[in-house]
N, C-alpha and C positions, 0 to 999 in steps of 0.2 A: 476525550472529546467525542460527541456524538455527531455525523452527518447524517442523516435522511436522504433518501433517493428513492425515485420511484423506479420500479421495473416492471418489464413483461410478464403475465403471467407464467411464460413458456420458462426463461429464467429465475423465477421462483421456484419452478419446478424440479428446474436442473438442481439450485441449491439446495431444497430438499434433499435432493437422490444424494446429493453430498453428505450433507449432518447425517443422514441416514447410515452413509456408508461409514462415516469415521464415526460414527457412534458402535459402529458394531467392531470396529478394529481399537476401539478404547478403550476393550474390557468393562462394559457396563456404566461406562459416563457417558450422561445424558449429553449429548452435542445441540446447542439448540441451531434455527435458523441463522440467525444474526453472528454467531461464531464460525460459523462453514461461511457466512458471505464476508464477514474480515479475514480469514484466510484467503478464501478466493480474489479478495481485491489485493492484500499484500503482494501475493505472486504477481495477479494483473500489473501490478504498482511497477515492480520490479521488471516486470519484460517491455514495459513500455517505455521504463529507462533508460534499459540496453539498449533498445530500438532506437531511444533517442537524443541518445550519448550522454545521459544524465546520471551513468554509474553512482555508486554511493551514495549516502545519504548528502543534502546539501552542504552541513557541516564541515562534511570530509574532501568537499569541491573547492571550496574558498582559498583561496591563494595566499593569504593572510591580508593587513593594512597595508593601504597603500604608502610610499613612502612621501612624508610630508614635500610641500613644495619647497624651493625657498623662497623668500622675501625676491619681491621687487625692490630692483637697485632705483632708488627716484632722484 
């Protein structure tokens, strides 16, 4: 799945300094932009979950079905 967002230049930058940096701790793989900033949003993803008590993926949150009603005595 692709999302689009726009950013600051100043944040482009930072992501830059990123790809830059894990490009050189890769042994010679090219890191593009767009791979430093889904790294950088996964983490974001994730501390903003702890922060927001949304541990886990969703999947893993669900309580399972709820347990059917019963019928109305009429």
């Amino acid at each position: 799945m692709t999302i689009g967002v726009r950013v600051e230049p100043e944040l482009a930058d930072r992501i830059d300094r990123i790809a830059a940096e894990m490009a050189s701790r890769a042994a010679g793989v090219d890191v593009k932009r767009g791979e430093a900033a889904r790294v950088a949003t996964e983490r974001g993803v994730e501390v903003l979950e702890r922060e927001l008590g949304l541990e886990g993926p969703p999947s893993a949150r669900k309580e399972g079905a709820k347990p059917a009603r019963k019928p109305v005595k009429k």
